[in-house]
N, CA, C and O atoms as a GROMACS GRO file, in nm:
protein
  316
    1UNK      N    1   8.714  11.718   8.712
    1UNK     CA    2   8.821  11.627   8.682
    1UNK      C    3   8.853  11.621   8.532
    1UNK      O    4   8.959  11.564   8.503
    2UNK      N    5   8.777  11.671   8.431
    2UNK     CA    6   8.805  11.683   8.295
    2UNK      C    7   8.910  11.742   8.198
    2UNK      O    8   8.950  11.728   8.082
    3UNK      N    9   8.935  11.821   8.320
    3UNK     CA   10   9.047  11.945   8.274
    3UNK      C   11   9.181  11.910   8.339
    3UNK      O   12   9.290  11.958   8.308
    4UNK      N   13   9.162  11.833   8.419
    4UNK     CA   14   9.306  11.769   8.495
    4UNK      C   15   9.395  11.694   8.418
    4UNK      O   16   9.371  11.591   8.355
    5UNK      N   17   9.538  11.775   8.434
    5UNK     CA   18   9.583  11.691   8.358
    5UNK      C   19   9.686  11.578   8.439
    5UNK      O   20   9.723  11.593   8.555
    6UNK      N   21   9.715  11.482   8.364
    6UNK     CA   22   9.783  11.329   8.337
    6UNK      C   23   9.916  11.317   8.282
    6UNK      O   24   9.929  11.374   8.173
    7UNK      N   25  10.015  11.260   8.327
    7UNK     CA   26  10.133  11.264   8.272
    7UNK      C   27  10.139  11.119   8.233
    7UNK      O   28  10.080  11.029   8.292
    8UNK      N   29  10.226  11.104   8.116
    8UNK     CA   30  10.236  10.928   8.134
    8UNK      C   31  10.353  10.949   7.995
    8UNK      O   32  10.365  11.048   7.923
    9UNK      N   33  10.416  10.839   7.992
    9UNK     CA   34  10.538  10.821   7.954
    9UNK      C   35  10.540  10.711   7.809
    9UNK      O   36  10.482  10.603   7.810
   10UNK      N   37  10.618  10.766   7.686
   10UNK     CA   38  10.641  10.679   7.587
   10UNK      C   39  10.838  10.650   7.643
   10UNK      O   40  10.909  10.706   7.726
   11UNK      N   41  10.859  10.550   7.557
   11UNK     CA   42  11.011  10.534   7.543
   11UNK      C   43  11.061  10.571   7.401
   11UNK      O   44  11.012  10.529   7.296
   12UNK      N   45  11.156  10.646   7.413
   12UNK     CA   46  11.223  10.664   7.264
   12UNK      C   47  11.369  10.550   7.273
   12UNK      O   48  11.436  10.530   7.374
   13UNK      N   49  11.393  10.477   7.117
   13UNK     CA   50  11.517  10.486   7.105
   13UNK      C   51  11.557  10.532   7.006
   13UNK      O   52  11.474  10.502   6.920
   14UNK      N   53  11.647  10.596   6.957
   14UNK     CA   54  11.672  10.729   6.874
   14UNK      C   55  11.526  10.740   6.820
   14UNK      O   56  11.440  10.734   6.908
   15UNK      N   57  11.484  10.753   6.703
   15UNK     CA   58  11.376  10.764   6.645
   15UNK      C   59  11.215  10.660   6.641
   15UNK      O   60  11.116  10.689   6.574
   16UNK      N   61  11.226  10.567   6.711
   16UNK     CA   62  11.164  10.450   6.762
   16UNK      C   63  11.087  10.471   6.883
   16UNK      O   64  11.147  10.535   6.969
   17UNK      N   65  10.984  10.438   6.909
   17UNK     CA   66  10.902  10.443   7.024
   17UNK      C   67  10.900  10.287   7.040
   17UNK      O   68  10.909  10.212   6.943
   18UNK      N   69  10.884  10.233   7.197
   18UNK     CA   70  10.875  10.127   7.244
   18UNK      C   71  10.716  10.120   7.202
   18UNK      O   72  10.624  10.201   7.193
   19UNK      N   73  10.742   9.935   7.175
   19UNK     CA   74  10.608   9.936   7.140
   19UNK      C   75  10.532   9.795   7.274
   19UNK      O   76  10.423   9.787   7.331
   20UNK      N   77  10.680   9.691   7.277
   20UNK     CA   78  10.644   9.586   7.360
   20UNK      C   79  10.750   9.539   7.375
   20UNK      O   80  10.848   9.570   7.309
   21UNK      N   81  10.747   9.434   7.489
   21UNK     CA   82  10.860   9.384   7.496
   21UNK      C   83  10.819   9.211   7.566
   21UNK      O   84  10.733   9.205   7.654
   22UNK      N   85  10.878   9.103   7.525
   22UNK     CA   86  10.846   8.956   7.553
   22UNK      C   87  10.993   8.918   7.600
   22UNK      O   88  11.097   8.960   7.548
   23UNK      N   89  10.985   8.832   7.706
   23UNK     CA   90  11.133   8.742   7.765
   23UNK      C   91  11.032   8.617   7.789
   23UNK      O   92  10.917   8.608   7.833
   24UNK      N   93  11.167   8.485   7.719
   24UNK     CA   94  11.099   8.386   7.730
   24UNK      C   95  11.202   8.300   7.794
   24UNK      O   96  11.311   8.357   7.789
   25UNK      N   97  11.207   8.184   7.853
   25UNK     CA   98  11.314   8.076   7.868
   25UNK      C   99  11.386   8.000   7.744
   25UNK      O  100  11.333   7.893   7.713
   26UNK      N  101  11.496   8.040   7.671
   26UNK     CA  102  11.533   7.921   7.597
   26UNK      C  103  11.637   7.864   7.634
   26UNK      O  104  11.739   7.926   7.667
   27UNK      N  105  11.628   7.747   7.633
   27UNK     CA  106  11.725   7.680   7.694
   27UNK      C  107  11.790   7.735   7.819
   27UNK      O  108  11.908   7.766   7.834
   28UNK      N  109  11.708   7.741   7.893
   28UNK     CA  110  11.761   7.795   8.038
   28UNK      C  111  11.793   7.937   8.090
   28UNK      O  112  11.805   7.979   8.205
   29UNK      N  113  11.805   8.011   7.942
   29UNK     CA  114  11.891   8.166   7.963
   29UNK      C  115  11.755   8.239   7.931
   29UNK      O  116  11.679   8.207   7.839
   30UNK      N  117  11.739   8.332   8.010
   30UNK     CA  118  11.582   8.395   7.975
   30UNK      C  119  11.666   8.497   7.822
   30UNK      O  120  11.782   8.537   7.810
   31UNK      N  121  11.538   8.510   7.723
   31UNK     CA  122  11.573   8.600   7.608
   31UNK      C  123  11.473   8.721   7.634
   31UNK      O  124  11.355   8.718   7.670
   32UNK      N  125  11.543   8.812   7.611
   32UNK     CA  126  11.404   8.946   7.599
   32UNK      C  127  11.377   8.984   7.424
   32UNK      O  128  11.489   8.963   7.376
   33UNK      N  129  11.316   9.013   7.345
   33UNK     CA  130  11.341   9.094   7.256
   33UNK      C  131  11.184   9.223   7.274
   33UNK      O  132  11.082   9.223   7.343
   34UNK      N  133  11.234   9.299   7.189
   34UNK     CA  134  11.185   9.456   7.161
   34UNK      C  135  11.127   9.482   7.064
   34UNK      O  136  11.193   9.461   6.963
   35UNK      N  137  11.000   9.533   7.043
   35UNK     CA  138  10.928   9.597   6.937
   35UNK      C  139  10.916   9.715   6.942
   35UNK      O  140  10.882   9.758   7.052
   36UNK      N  141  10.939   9.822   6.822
   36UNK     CA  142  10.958   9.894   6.789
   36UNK      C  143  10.861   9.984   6.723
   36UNK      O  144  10.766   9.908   6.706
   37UNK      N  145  10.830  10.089   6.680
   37UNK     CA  146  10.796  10.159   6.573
   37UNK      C  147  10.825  10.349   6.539
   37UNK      O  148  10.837  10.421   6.639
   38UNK      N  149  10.831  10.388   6.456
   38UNK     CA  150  10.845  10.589   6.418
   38UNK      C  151  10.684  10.642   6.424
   38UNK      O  152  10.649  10.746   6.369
   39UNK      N  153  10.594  10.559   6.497
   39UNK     CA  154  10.489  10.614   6.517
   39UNK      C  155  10.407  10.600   6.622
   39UNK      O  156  10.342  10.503   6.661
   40UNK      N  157  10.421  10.747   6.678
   40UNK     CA  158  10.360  10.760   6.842
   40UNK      C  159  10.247  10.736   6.864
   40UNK      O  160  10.200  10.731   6.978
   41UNK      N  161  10.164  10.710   6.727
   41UNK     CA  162  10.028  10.685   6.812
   41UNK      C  163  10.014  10.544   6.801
   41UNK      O  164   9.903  10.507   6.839
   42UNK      N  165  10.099  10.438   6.757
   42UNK     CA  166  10.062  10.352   6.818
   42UNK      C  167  10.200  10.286   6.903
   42UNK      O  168  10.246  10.173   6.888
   43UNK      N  169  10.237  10.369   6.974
   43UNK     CA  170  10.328  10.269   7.056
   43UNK      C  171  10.251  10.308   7.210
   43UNK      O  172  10.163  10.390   7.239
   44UNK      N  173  10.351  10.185   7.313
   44UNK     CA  174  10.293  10.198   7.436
   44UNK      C  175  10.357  10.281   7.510
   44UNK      O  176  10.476  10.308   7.502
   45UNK      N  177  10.265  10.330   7.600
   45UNK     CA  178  10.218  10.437   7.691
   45UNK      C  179  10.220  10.365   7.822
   45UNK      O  180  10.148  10.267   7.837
   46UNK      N  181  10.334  10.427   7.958
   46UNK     CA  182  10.304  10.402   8.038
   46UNK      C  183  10.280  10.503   8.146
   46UNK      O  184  10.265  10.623   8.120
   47UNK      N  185  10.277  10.471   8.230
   47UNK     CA  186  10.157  10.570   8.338
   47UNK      C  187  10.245  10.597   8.460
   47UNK      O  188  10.244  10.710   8.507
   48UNK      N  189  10.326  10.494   8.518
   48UNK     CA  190  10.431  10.554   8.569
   48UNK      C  191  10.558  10.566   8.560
   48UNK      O  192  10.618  10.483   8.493
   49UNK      N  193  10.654  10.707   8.646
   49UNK     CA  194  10.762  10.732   8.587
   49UNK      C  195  10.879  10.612   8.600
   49UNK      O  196  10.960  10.582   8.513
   50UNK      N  197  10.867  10.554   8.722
   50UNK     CA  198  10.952  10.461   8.802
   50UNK      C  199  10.941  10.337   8.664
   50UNK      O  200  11.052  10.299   8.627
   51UNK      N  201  10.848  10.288   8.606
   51UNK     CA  202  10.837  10.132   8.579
   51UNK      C  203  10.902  10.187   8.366
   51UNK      O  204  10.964  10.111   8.291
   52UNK      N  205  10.862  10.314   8.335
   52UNK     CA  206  10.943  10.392   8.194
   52UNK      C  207  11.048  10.405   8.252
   52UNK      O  208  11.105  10.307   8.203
   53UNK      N  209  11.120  10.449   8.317
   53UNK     CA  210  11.269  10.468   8.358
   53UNK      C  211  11.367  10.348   8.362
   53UNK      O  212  11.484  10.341   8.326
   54UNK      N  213  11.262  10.231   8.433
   54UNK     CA  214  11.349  10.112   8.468
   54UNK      C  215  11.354  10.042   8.295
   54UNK      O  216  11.458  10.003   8.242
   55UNK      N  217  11.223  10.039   8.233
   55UNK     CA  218  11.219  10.004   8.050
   55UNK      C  219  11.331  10.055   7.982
   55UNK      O  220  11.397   9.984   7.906
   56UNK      N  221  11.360  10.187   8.008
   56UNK     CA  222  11.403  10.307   7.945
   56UNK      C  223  11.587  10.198   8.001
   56UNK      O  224  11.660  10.131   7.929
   57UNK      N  225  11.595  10.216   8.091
   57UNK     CA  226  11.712  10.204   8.120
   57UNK      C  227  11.791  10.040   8.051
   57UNK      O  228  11.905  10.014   8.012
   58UNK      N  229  11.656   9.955   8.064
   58UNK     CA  230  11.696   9.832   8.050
   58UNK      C  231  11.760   9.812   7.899
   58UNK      O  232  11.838   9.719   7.876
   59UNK      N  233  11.711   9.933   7.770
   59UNK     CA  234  11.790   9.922   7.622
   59UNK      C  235  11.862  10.035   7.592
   59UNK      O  236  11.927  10.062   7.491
   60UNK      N  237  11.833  10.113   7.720
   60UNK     CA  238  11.946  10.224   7.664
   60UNK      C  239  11.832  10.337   7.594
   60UNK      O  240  11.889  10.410   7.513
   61UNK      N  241  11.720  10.358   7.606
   61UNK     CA  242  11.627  10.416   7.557
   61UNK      C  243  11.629  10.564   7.630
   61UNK      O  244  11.728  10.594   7.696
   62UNK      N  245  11.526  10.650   7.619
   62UNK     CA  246  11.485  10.773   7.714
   62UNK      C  247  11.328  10.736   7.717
   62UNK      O  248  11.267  10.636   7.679
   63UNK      N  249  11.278  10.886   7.791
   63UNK     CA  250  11.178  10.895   7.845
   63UNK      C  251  11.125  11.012   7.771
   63UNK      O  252  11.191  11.106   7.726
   64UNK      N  253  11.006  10.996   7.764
   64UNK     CA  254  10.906  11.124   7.657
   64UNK      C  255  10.797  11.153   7.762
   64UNK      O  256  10.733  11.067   7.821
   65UNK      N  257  10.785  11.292   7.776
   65UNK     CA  258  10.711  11.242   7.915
   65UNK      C  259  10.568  11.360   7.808
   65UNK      O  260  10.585  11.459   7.737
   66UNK      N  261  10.430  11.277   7.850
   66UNK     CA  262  10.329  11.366   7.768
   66UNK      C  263  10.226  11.385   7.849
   66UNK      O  264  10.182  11.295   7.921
   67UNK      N  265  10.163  11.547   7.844
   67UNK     CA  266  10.058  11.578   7.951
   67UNK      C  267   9.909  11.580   7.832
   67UNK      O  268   9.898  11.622   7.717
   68UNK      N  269   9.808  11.511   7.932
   68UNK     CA  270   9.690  11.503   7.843
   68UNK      C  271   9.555  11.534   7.960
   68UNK      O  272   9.557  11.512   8.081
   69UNK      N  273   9.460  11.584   7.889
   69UNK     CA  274   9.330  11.564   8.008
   69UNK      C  275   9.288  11.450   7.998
   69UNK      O  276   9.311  11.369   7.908
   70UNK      N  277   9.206  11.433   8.118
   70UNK     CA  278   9.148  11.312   8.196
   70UNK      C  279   9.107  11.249   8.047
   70UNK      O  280   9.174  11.160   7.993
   71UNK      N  281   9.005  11.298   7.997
   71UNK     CA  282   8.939  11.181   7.911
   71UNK      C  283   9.080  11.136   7.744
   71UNK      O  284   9.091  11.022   7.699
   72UNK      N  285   9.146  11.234   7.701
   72UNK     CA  286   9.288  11.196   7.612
   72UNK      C  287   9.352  11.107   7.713
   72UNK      O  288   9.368  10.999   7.656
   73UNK      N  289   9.401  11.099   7.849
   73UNK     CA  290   9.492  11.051   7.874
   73UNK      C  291   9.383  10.881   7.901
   73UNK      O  292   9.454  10.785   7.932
   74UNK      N  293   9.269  10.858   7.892
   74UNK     CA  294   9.172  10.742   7.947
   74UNK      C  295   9.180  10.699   7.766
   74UNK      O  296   9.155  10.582   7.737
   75UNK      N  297   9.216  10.794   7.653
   75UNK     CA  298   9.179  10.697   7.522
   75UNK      C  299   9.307  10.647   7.488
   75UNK      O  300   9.321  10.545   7.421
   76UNK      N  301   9.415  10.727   7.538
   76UNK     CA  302   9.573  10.707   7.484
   76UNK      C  303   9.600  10.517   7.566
   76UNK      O  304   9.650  10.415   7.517
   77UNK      N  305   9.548  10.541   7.685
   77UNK     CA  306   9.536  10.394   7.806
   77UNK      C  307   9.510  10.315   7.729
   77UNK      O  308   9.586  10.220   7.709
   78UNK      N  309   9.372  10.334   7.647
   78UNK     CA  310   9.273  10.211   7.612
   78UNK      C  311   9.344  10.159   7.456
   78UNK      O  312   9.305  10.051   7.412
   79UNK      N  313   9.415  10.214   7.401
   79UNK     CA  314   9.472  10.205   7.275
   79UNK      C  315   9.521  10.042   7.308
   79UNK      O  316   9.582   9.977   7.223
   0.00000   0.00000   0.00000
């Protein structure tokens, strides 16, 4: 299983990797906002394509799709 590889997904927006994202209630209207950063090793990593696509879609972003072995794709997770 060491050598197997793992696909899992960053978001780009132009030069920006998703980093997080918070929606809260104010005053009745839910707010979302977006964190950002130009550096892939610390933004978030998700694991499936369906739940990056629906992220991806919700700001207008894309999809980065990255293959790693079992134990890279278990440290990229734990970040």
């Amino acid at each position: 299983m060491p050598n197997k590889e793992y696909q899992y997904y960053f978001i780009k927006l132009g030069n920006l990797y998703y980093v997080k994202n918070s929606c809260r209630n104010v005053k009745k209207k839910e707010m979302s906002s977006y964190e950002f950063t130009n550096d892939e090793s610390v933004a978030f990593s998700l694991d499936k394509e369906s739940i990056a696509k629906q992220t991806a879609d919700e700001y207008g972003g894309r999809i980065v799709v990255r293959n790693a072995t079992f134990e890279d794709y278990i440290k990229q997770v734990e970040r």
